[in-house]
C-alpha positions as CSV (number, residue, x, y, z in Angstrom):
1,X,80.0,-71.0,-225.9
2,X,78.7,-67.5,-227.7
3,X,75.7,-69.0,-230.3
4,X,76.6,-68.0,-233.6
5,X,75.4,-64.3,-234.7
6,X,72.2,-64.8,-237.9
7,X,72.8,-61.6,-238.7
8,X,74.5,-62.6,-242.2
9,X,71.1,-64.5,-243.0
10,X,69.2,-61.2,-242.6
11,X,71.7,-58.4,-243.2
12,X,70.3,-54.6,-242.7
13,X,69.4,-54.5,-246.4
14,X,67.4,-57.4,-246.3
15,X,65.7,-55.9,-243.5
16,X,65.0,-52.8,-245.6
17,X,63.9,-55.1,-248.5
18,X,61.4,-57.2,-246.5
19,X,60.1,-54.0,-244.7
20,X,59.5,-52.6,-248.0
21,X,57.8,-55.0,-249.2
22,X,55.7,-55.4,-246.3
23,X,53.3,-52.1,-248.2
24,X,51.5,-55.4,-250.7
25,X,51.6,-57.4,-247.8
26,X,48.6,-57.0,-245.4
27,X,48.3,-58.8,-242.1
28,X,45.6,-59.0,-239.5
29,X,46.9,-59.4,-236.1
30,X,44.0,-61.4,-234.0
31,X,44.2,-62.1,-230.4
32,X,43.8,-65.6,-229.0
33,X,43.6,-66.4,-225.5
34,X,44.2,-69.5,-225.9
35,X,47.7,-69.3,-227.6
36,X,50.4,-71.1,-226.3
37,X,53.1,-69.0,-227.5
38,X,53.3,-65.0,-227.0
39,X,52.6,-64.7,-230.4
40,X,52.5,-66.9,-233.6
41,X,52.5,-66.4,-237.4
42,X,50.6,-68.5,-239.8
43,X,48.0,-68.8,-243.0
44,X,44.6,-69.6,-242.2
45,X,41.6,-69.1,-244.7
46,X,41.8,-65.6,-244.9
47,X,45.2,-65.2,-245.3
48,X,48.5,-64.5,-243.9
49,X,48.0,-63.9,-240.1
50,X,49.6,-63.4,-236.7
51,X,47.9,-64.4,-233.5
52,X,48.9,-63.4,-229.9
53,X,48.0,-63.9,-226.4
54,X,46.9,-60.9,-224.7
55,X,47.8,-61.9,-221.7
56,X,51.4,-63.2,-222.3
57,X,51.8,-59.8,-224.0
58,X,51.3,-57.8,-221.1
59,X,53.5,-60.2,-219.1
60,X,56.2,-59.2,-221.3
61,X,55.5,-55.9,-221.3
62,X,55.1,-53.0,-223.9
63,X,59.1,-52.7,-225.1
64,X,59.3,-56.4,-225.4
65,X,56.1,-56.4,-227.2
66,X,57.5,-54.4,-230.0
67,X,60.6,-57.1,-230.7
68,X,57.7,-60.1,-230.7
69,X,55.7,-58.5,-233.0
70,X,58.9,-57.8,-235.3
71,X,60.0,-60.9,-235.0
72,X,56.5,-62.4,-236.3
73,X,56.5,-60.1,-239.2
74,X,60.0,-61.6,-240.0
75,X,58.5,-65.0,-240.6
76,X,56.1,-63.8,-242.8
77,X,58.5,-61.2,-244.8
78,X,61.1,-63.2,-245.2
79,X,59.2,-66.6,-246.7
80,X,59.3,-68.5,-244.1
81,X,55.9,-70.0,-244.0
82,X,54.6,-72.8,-246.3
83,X,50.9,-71.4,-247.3
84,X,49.6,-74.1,-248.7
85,X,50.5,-76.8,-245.5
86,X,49.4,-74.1,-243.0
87,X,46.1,-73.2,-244.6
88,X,45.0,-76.8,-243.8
89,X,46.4,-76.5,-240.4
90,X,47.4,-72.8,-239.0
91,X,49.1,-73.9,-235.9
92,X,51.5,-76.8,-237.9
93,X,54.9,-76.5,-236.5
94,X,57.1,-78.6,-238.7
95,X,58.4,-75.7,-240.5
96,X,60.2,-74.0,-237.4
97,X,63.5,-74.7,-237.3
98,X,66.8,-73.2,-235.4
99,X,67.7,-71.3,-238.7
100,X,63.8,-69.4,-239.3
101,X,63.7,-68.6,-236.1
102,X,67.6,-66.7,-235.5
103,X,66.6,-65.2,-238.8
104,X,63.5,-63.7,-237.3
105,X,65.7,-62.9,-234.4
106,X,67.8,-60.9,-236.1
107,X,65.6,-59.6,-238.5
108,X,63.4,-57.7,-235.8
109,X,67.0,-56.7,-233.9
110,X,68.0,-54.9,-236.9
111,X,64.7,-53.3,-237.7
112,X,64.5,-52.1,-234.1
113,X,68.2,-50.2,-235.0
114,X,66.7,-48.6,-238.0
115,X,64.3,-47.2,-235.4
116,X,66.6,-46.4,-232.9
117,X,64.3,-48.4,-230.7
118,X,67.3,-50.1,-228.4
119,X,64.7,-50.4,-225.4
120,X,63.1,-52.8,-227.2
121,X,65.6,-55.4,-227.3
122,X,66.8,-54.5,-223.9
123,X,63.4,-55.5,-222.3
124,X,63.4,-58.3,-224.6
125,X,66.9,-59.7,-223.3
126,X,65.5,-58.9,-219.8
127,X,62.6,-60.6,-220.5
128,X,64.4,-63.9,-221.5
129,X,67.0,-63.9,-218.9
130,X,64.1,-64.1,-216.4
131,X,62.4,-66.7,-217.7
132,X,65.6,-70.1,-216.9
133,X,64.0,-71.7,-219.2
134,X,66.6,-74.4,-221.4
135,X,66.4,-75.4,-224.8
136,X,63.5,-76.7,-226.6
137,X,63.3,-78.1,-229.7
138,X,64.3,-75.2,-232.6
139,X,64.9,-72.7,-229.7
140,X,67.9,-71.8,-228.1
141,X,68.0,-71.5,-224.2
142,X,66.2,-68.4,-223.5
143,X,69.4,-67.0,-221.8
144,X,71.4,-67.5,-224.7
145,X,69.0,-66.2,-226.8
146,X,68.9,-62.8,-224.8
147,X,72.6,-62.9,-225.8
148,X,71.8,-63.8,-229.4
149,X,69.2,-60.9,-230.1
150,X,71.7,-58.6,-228.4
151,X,74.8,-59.3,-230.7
152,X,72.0,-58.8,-233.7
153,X,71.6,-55.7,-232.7
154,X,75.2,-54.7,-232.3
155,X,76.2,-56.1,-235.9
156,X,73.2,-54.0,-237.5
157,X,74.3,-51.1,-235.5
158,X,78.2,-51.1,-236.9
159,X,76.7,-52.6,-240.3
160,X,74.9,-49.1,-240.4
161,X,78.0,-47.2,-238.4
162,X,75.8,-46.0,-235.4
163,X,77.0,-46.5,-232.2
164,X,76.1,-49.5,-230.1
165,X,75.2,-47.1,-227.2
166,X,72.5,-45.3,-229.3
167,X,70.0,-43.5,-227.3
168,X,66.6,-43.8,-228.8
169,X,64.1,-41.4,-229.1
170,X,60.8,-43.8,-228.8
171,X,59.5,-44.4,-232.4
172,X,56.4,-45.2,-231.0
173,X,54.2,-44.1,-227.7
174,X,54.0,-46.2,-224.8
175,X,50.5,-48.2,-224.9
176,X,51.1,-49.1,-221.2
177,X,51.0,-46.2,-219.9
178,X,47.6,-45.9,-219.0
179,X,46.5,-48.0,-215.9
180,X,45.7,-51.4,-215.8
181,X,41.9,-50.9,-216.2
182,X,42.0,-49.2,-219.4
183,X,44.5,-51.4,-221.1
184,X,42.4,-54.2,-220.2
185,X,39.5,-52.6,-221.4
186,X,41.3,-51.3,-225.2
187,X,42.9,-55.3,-225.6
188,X,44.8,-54.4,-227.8
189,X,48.5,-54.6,-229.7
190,X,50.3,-52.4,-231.2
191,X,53.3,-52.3,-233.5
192,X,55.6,-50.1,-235.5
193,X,56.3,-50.2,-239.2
194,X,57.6,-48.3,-242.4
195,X,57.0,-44.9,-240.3
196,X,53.3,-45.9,-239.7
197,X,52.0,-46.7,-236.4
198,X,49.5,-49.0,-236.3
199,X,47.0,-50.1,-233.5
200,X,45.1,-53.4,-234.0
201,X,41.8,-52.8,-231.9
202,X,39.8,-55.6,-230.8
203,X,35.9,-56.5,-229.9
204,X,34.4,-53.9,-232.0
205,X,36.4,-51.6,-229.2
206,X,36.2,-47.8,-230.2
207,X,38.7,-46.8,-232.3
208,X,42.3,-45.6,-231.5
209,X,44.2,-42.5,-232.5
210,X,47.5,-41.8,-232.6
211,X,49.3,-38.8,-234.1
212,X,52.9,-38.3,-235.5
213,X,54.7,-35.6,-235.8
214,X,57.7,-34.4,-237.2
215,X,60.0,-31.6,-238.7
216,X,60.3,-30.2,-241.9
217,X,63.2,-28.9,-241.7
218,X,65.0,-26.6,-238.6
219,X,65.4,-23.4,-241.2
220,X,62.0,-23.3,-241.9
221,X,60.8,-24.1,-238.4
222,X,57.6,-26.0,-239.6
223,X,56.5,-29.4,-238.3
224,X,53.9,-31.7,-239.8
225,X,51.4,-34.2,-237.9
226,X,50.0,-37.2,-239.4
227,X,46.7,-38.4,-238.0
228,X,46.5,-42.3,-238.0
229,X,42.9,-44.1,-237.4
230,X,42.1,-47.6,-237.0
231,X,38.7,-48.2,-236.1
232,X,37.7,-51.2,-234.0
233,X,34.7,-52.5,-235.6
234,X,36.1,-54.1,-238.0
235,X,39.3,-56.1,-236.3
236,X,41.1,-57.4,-239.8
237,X,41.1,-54.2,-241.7
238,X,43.2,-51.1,-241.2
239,X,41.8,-47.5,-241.5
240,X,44.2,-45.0,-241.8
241,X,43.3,-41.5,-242.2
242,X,46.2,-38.6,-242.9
243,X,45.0,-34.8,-242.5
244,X,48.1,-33.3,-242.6
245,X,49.2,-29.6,-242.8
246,X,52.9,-27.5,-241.9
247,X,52.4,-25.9,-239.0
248,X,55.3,-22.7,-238.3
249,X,56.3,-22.8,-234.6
250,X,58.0,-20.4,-232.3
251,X,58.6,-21.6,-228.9
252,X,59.2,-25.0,-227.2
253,X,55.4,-25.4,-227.8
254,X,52.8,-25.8,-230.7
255,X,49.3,-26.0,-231.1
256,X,48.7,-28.2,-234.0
257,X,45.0,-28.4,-235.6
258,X,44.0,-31.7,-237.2
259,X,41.2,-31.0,-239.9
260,X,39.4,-33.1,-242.7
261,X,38.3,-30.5,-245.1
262,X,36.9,-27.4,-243.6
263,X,36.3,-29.7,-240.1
264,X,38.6,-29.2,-237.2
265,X,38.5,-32.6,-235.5
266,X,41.3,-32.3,-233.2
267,X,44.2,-29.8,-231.5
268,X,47.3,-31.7,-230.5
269,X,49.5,-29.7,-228.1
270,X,53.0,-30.4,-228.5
271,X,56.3,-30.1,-226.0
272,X,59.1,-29.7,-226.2
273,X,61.2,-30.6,-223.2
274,X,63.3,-27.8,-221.4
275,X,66.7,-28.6,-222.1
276,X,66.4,-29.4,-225.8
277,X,66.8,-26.4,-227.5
278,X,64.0,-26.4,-230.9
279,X,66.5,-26.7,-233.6
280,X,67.3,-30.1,-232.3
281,X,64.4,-31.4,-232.2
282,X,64.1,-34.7,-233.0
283,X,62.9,-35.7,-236.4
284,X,60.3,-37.9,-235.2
285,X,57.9,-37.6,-232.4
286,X,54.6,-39.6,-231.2
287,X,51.9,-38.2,-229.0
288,X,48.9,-40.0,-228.1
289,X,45.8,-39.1,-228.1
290,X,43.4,-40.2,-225.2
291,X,41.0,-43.2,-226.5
292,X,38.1,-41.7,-224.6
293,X,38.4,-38.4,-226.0
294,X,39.2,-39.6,-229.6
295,X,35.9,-41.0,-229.4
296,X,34.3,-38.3,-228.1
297,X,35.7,-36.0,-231.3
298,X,34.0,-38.5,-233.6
299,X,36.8,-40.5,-234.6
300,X,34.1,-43.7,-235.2
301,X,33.7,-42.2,-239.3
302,X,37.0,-44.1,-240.3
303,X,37.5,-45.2,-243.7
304,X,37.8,-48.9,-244.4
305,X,40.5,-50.6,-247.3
306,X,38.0,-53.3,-247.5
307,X,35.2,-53.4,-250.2
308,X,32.0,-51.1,-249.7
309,X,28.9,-52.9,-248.4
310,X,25.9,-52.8,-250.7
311,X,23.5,-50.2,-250.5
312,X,20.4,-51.0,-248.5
313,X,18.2,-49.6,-251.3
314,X,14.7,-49.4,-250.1
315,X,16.4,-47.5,-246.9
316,X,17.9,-45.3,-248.5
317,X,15.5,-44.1,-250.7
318,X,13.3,-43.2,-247.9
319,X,15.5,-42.0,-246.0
320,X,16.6,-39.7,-248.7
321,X,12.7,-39.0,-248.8
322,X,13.4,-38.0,-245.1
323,X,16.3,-35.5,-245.9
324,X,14.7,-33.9,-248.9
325,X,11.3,-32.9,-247.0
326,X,13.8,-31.4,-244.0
327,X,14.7,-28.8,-247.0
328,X,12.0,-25.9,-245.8
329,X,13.9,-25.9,-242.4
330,X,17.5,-25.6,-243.9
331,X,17.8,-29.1,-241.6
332,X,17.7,-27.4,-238.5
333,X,16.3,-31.2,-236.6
334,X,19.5,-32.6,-238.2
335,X,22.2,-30.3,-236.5
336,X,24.3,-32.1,-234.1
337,X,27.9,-30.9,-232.7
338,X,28.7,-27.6,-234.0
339,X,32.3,-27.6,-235.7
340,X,34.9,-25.1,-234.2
341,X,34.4,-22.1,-236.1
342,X,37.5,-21.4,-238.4
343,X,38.3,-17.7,-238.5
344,X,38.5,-18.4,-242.6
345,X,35.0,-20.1,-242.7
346,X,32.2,-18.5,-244.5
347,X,29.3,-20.4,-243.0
348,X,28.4,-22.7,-239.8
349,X,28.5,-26.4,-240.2
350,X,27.2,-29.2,-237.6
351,X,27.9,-32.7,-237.7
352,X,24.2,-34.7,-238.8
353,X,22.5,-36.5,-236.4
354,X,20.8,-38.4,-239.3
355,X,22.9,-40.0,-241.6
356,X,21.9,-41.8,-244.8
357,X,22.2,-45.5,-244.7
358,X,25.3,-46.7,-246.9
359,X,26.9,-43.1,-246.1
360,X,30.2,-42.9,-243.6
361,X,29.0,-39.8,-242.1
362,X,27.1,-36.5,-242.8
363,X,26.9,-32.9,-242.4
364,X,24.6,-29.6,-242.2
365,X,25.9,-26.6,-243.5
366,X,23.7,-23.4,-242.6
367,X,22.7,-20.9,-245.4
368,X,24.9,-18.0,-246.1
369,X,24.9,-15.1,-248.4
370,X,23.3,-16.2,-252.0
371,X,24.1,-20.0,-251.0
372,X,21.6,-22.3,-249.5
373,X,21.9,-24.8,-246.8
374,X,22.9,-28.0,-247.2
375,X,23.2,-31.5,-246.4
376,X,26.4,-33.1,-247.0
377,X,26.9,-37.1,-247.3
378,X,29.6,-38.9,-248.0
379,X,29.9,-42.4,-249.2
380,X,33.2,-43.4,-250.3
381,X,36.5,-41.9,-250.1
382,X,39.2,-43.8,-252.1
383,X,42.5,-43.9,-253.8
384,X,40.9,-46.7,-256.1
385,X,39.3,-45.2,-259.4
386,X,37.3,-48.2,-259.8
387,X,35.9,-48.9,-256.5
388,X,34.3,-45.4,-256.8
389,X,33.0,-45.8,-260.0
390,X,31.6,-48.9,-259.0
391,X,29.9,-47.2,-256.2
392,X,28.7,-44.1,-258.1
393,X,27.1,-46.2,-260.8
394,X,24.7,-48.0,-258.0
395,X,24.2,-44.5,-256.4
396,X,23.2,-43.3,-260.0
397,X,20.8,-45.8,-260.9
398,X,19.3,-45.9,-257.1
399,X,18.6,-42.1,-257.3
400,X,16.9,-42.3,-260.4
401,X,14.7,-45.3,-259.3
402,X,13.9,-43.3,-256.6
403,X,13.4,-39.9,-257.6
404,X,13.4,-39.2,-261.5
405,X,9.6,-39.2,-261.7
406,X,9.5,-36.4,-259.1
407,X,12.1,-34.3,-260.5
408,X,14.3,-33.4,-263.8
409,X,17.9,-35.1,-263.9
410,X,21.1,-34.2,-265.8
411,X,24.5,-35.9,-265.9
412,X,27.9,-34.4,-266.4
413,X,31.3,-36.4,-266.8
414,X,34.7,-34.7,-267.1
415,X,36.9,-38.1,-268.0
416,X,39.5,-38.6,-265.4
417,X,38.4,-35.5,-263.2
418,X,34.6,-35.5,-261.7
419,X,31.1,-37.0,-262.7
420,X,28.1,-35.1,-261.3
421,X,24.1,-36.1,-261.2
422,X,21.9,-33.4,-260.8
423,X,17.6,-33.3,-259.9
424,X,16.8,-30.0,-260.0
425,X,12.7,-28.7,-260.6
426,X,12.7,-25.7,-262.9
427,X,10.7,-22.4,-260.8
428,X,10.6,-19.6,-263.1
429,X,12.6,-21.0,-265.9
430,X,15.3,-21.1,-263.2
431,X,16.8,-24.7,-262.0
432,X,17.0,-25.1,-258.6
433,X,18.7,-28.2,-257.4
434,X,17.5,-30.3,-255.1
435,X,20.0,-33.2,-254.7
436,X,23.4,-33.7,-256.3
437,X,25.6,-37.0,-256.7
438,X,29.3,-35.7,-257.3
439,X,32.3,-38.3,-258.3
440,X,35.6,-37.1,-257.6
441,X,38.5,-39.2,-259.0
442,X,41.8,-39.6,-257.1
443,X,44.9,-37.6,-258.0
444,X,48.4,-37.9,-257.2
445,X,47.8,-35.2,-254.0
446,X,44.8,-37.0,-252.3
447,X,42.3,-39.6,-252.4
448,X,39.1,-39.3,-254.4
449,X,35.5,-39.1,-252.7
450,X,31.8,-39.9,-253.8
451,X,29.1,-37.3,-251.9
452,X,25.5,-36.8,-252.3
453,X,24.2,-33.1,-251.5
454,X,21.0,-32.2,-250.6
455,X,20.4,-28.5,-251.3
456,X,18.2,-26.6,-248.8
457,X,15.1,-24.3,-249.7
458,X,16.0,-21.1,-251.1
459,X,15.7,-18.0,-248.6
């Protein structure tokens, strides 16, 4: 007998609702070798969570990894799971039942449609039919749950009047495709949701990069790449950083240049394949970008959504000691990697080899023209107002502890725009800066930042 099809419990809209909501909802995905299950959601301490065994993942391979995952986020999206009883005890089953777990079934199928992702579930069926095993408590026998994900999939495919024989294009690149020895070495998972894609890096492993690309329209022949960062230092918190530009194309091929700012950090080369003529293209590509050689282009400055760590004042007041009496030399010891040069730029810039303690990363630009050198820190970029005011005002009070009885000071605040700290020492009658603090709030277009300049000796 056919087991009943769960997709009226979690229709296509629900899906979309849940998915939707998933944007307030942020989860850490943990491995646990000691799991008993592929993967498991629950509470614990922190907050919501989903655990999974590395090992049982690669067992099931990378499609079938991308329907466990969904399935997980299912629990969690659509209320399944009692917080308060699993806070006290993460790994409680009493709330599984037959019901959560075809609604998670289905819920996952029909995302997977939305995605066009039908390998997915087919490695996933695979997966289960292989395994004989009969039914266990909430769970039906894996065989007839193979059949049960795969009439999902067909009801959220005439639901949304695509055909059942839809032929993907893979929302998301294959992780596996590198050899064993580096997959156990990156133990990680990934997953695919609300067009982001996501890799949860473990071990304080270096980060991972992944770009997507897509069309802006065929007419105007222009396609767009997102760059996506998670950094692996910090497991539980997702980094995501977007340098993004339209980028005209010709041919079946594109050279697309991934910047932040003025820096190139990246050139993607794009394919398309042979037979496909450009205009239809699909509207949604991945390309992966080599771990080793996302490292390498200095992908370990990622941005955190977590809370800024205090300033280690004493540091960085000597440090900045450090920076200041590197002035004369317009920095020259602090020069590291040379940036590409961009045919528009008007001056050399190198990435620091010293950076300021507190500060994500750092720069030297060389002098030019009228303008000085400079040394470039940054220590917050944000989309929260607050959090950068909260920074700036320790940054403020820090500097002035630490330099306003060497040097003149003046503060300037546009509301809602900028706020700017300048020392300067007056030569001449003329001001000449020495270091500058400059608040940028976040607009609608882009994120806000907080830098600290130091500005090199006059020529």
């Amino acid at each position: 007998m056919k087991p009943a099809i769960a997709l009226g419990l979690c229709s296509v809209l629900a899906v979309m609702q849940a998915v939707a909501q998933s944007w307030w909802m942020p989860l850490r995905v943990e491995p646990r070798s000691d799991l008993a299950d592929i993967a498991w959601s629950t509470y614990d301490a922190r907050g919501p969570v989903i655990y999974y065994n590395p090992a049982a993942v690669r067992r099931a391979g990378p499609d079938a990894e991308r329907f466990f995952l969904l399935h997980e986020y299912g629990h969690h999206l659509l209320g399944h799971l009692p917080r308060q009883a699993l806070t006290d005890d993460p790994f409680s089953r009493f709330w599984v039942t037959a019901e959560v777990e075809q609604e998670a079934d289905c819920f996952a199928a029909a995302r997977l449609v939305l995605k066009g992702d039908r390998a997915a579930v087919e490695a996933t069926a695979r997966f289960f039919r292989g395994t004989g095993r009969t039914a266990t408590g909430p769970y039906l026998p894996d065989a007839a749950r193979a059949e049960f994900i795969e009439g999902c999939y067909r009801e959220a495919s005439q639901e949304l009047g695509l055909e059942e024989t839809i032929s993907p294009e893979r929302s998301m690149p294959d992780l596996f495709r590198a050899d064993e020895s580096e997959t156990e070495a990156v133990e990680s998972l990934a997953f695919d949701l609300d067009d982001d894609f996501v890799k949860w890096n473990t071990n304080g492993r270096p980060p991972v990069v992944n770009v997507k690309c897509r069309l802006k329209n065929t007419s105007r022949r222009a396609i767009r790449c997102d760059l996506l960062v998670l950094c692996g230092t910090v497991p539980r918190d997702r980094a995501k950083g977007d340098f993004s530009e339209w980028y005209p194309y010709d041919a079946r091929s594109v050279s697309v240049r991934i910047a932040s700012g003025s820096s190139e950090v990246l050139r993607v080369q794009l394919r398309w394949p042979k037979n496909r003529p450009v205009k239809t293209m699909p509207a949604l590509r991945w390309v992966p970008v080599d771990v080793r050689k996302a490292v390498d282009g200095g992908f370990m400055r990622c941005r955190f959504d977590g809370p800024p760590s205090p300033l280690p004042k004493g540091d960085l007041c000597q440090a900045l000691r450090r920076v200041i009496a590197a002035r004369p030399s317009h920095f020259a010891a602090f020069r590291g990697d040379k940036w590409e040069r961009d045919p528009d730029a008007t001056r050399e810039v190198w990435d620091a080899t010293f950076v300021l303690p507190g500060a994500r990363d750092a720069t030297v630009d060389a002098p030019t023209g009228d303008d000085p050198s400079q040394y470039s820190a940054t220590f917050l970029r944000s989309r929260d107002g607050a959090r950068l005011n909260e920074r700036w005002t320790e940054l403020n009070q820090l500097l002035k502890e630490c330099l306003a009885g060497e040097f003149d000071h003046r503060e300037r605040v546009r509301p809602g725009t900028s706020k700017s700290l300048r020392f300067f020492k007056t030569v001449n009658g003329d001001e000449q800066d020495i270091v500058t603090l400059f608040l940028r709030y976040p607009t609608a277009k882009g994120e806000g930042y907080l830098d600290l300049d130091v500005i090199g000796a006059t020529r």
